[in-house]
ZAMARGU-4260 file (C-alpha; in steps of 0.2 Angstrom, whole numbers, plus 5000, padded with zeros to 4 digits):
<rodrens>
0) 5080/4979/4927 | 5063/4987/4927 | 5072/5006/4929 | 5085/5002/4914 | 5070/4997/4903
5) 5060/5011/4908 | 5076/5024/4903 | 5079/5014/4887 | 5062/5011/4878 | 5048/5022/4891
10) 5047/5041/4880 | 5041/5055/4896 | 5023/5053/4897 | 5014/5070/4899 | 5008/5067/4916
15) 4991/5075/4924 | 4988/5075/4943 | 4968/5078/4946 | 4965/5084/4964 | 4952/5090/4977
20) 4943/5086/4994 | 4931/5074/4996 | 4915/5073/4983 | 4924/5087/4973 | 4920/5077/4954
25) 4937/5071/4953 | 4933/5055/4949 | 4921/5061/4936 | 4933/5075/4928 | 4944/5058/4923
30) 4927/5050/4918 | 4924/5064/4904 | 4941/5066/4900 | 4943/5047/4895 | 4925/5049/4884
35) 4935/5063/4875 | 4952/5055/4874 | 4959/5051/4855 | 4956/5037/4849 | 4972/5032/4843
40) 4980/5037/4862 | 4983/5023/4877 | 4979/5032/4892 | 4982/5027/4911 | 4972/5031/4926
45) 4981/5030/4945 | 4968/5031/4956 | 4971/5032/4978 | 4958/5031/4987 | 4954/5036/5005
50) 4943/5020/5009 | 4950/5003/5009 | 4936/4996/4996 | 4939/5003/4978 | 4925/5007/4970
55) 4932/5020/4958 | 4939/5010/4945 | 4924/4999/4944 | 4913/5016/4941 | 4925/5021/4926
60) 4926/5002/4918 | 4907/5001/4918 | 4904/5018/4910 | 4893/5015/4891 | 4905/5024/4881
65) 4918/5012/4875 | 4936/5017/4884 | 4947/5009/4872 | 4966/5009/4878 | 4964/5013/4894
70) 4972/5005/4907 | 4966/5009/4927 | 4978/5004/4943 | 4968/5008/4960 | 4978/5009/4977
75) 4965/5010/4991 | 4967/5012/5008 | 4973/5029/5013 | 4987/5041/5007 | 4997/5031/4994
80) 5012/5044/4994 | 5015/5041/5012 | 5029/5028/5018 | 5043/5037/5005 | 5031/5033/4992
85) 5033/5019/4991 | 5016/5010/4988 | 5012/5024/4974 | 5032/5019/4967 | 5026/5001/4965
90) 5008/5003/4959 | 5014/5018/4944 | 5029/5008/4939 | 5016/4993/4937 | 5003/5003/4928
95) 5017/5013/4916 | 5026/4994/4913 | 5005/4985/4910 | 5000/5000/4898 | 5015/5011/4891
100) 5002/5025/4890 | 5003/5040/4879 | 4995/5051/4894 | 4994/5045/4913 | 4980/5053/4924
105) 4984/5053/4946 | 4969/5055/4957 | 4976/5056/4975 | 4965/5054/4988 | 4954/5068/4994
110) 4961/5068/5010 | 4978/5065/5004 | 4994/5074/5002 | 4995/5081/4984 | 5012/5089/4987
115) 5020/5073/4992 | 5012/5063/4976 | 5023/5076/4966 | 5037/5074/4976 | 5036/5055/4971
120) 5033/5062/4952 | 5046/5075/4951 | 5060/5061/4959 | 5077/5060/4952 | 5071/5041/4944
125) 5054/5047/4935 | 5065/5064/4927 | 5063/5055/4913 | 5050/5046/4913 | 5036/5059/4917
130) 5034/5075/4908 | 5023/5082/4924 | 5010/5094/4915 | 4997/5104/4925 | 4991/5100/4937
135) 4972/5103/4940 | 4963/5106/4958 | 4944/5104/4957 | 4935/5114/4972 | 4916/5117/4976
140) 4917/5136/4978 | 4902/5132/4994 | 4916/5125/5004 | 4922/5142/5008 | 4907/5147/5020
145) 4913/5130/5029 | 4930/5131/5041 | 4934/5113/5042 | 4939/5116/5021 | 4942/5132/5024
150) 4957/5126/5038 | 4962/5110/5034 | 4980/5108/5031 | 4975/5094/5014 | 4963/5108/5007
155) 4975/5121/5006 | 4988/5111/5000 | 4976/5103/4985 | 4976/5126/4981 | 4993/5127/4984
160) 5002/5115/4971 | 4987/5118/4960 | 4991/5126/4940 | 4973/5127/4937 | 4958/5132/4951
165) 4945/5121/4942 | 4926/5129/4952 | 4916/5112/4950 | 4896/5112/4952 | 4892/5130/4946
170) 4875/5126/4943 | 4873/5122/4963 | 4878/5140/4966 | 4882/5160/4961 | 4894/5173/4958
175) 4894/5176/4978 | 4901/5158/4980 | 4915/5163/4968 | 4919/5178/4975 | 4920/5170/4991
180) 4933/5161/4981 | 4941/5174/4974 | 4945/5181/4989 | 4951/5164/4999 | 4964/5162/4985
185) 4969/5180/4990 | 4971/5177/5008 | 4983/5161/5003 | 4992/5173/4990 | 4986/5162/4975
190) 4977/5174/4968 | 4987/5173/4952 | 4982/5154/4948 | 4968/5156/4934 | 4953/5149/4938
195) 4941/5141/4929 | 4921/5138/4931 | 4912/5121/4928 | 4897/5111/4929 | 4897/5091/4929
200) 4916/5091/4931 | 4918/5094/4912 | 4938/5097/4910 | 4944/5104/4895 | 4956/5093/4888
205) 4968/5110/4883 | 4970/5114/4901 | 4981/5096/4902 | 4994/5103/4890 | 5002/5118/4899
210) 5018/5110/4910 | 5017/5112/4927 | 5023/5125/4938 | 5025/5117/4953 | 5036/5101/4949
215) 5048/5098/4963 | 5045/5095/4983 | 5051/5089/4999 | 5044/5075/5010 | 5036/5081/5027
220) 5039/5064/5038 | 5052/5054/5039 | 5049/5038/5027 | 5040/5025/5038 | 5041/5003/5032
225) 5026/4999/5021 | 5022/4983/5016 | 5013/4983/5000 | 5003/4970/4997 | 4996/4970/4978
230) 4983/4957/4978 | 4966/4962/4983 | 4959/4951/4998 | 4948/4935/4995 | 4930/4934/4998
235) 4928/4923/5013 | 4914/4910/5011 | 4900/4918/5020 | 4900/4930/5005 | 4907/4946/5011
240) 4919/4958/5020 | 4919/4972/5027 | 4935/4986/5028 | 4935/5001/5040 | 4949/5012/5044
245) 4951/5029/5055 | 4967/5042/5047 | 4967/5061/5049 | 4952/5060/5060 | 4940/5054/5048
250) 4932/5037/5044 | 4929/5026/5031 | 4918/5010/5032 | 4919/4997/5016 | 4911/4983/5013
255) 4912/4970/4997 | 4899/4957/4992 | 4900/4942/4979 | 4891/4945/4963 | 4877/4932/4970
260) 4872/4944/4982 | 4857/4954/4975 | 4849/4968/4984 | 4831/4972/4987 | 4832/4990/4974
265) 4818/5001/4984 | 4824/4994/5002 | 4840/4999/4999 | 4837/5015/4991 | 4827/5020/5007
270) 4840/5013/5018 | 4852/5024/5011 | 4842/5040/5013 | 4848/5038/5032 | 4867/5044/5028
275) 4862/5060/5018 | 4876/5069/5028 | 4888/5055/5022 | 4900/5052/5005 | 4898/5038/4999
280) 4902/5026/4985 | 4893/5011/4978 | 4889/5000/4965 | 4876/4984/4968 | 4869/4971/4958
285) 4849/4976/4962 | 4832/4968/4959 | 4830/4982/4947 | 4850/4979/4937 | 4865/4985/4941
290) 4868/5004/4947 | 4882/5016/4953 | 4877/5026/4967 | 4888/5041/4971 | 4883/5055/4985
295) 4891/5070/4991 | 4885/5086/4998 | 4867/5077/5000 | 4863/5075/4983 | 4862/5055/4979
300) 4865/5051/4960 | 4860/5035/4956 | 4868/5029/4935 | 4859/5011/4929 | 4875/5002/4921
305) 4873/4992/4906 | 4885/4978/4911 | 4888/4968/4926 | 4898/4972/4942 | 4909/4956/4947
310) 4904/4962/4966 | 4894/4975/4976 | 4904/4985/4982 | 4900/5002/4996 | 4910/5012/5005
315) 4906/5028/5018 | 4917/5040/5022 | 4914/5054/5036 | 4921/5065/5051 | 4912/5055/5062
320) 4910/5037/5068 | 4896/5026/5062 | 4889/5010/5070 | 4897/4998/5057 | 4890/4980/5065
325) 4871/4987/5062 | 4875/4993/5045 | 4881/4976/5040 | 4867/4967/5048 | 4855/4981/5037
330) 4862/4978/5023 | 4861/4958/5023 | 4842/4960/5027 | 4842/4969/5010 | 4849/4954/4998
335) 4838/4943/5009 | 4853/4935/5019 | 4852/4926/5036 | 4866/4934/5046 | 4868/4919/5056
340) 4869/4907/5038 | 4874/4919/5025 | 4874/4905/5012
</rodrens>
C-alpha cells in the first residue's frame, strides 16, 4: 500500500546526498542550506550517524533562524545502508510519507558507505520517486598530508561517487593544501570532478540542481537480517544512558541525560579540554543556558541556543578506545549528581 501510494500521488523529489569523513561540515552544509531554503519549499533532511546517540537533528532544530517546512528523520547507530538497506528503506519511506518534501537532503554517516546509500536511492522502487541530483563530497583539503584519509577505503569512496569536490575550511589553510588535493584527485583519476572552495561549509544552493552522474550501484555484501527498531530508547530512572559501539575500527561513546540534568558550565568546559584529539558532539542544558558544542580537528566551537534541549545529549567518536566508566562518573560530578543515588 505505501509503494502504490508513493507511485500514485509522490512527484520525483530532486534528491541531494551530502558526504564526507568525520568533522568535514556536513552537518553544517545542510544547516546553511535550510537558512537559504525558499520559503514556499518543504524540505527533508535524512540524517545517519556513526554514534548511537543523535545529536544532529537536535543541532539543526535549535538553530535561531526559523526552518519552516522542514521535516528531519535521524537513523543513528552505524551505516544505515548496510543490511540491504534496509533500515535507510524504512526511515526514507517514513520521512518522504511524514513530509512529502519538495527537495530531500541525505547525510550518510562519515564513516559510512556513500555508494551503497545510492544504490538504495537509484533502486528499481525509488525510480520514481527520487530525481537523484548531485551529489556533493565536502573534504578538508589537510587530510591529504594524513594516510589514514588518504587510505581508507570510505574516504575514497565519499571522491569517488562525488559530482562536486566541495574544499571545506579554506580559511584553516592555503593553496599548497589544495594542490595537494589537486593532485590526490589525479592519482584516483578524478581529476575531472570540478572542485569547489569554501569556508564555514557555505554551499551554494546552484550546485544541488545539476543531476547526478553517478546514479546506479551494486551492493558489496551479501544482505544481512536487521531488525529495525524505530523508537528511540527510554531514559531509565536514574536519569541517563549511556551508548557505545566499536565498527570499522573506530569507536563511539554516547551518553543522553534528562532535561533535569543541569551541568556545571566552566567544569565542563574544562573537562572537555581533555579530548582535544576527539570528535565530538554535544548539546547540554548549562549553568550558563543551553549550548551546542561541536569539535573537530581540535578546534572546540561552542553556539548558545535560544531555546531549550528536551536532553543533554554527547557523543565521542575516535580511532582509539576511551575509558567510558570514568567519563560517565566525570560527567555526573559536573550536574552535581551522586553516582551511587543519581536522583
Amino acid at each position: 500500500m505505501a509503494e502504490q501510494t508513493f507511485k500514485l500521488f509522490q512527484k520525483a523529489i530532486p534528491t541531494n546526498v551530502i558526504t564526507g569523513f568525520l568533522g568535514v561540515g556536513k552537518t553544517t552544509a545542510i544547516q546553511h542550506l535550510l537558512n537559504t531554503k525558499p520559503a514556499n519549499e518543504r524540505w527533508a533532511v535524512l540524517i545517519n550517524e556513526f554514534g548511537k546517540v543523535g545529536i544532529d537533528s537536535q543541532l539543526l532544530q535549535t538553530d535561531e533562524h526559523s526552518l519552516g517546512e522542514v521535516t528531519i528523520r535521524e537513523v543513528p547507530g552505524g551505516c544505515m545502508c548496510c543490511a540491504a538497506g534496509l533500515p535507510m528503506k524504512v526511515a526514507l519511506n517514513q520521512l518522504i510519507g511524514k513530509a512529502k518534501p519538495d527537495r530531500l537532503l541525505i547525510e550518510p554517516s562519515g564513516l559510512g558507505h556513500p555508494e551503497e546509500v545510492i544504490a538504495v536511492l537509484s533502486g528499481d522502487f525509488y525510480q520514481s520517486i527520487i530525481d537523484l541530483r548531485a551529489t556533493l563530497t565536502l573534504v578538508d583539503a589537510r587530510h591529504m598530508a594524513d594516510a589514514k584519509y588518504r587510505e581508507h577505503e570510505t574516504f575514497q569512496q565519499q571522491l569517488q561517487i562525488a559530482d562536486l569536490i566541495v574544499a571545506n575550511k579554506a580559511d584553516m589553510y592555503g593553496q599548497i593544501e589544495i594542490d595537494a588535493l589537486t593532485a590526490y584527485l589525479d592519482e584516483m583519476h578524478l581529476q575531472e570532478l570540478p572542485l569547489q572552495v569554501t569556508q564555514d561549509a557555505k554551499i551554494n544552493p546552484e550546485w544541488l540542481k545539476p543531476k547526478a552522474k553517478f546514479n546506479q550501484a551494486i551492493w558489496h555484501e551479501q544482505p544481512a537480517v536487521f531488525n529495525v527498531d524505530s523508537e528511540e530508547q527510554l531514559i531509565p530512572d536514574c536519569g541517563y544512558l549511556a551508548a557505545a559501539q566499536k565498527l570499522s575500527g573506530w569507536y563511539s561513546y554516547g551518553w543522553r541525560f534528562k532535561s533535569t540534568f543541569c551541568f556545571d558550565y566552566q567544569p565542563l568546559m574544562k573537562w572537555l579540554e581533555q579530548f582535544k584529539q576527539v570528535r565530538l558532539k554535544a548539546v547540554f542544558r548549562t549553568s550558563e543556558g543551553f549550548v551546542a558544542i561541536n569539535q573537530a580537528d581540535n578546534n572546540l566551537m561552542i553556539k548558545r541556543l535560544p531555546g531549550q534541549a528536551v536532553e543533554s545529549r554527547i557523543e565521542f567518536i575516535t580511532d582509539k578506545p576511551l575509558d567510558a566508566k570514568i567519563m560517565e562518573n566525570q560527567l555526573l560530578q559536573i550536574c552535581g549528581i551522586n553516582h551511587a543515588n543519581p536522583s
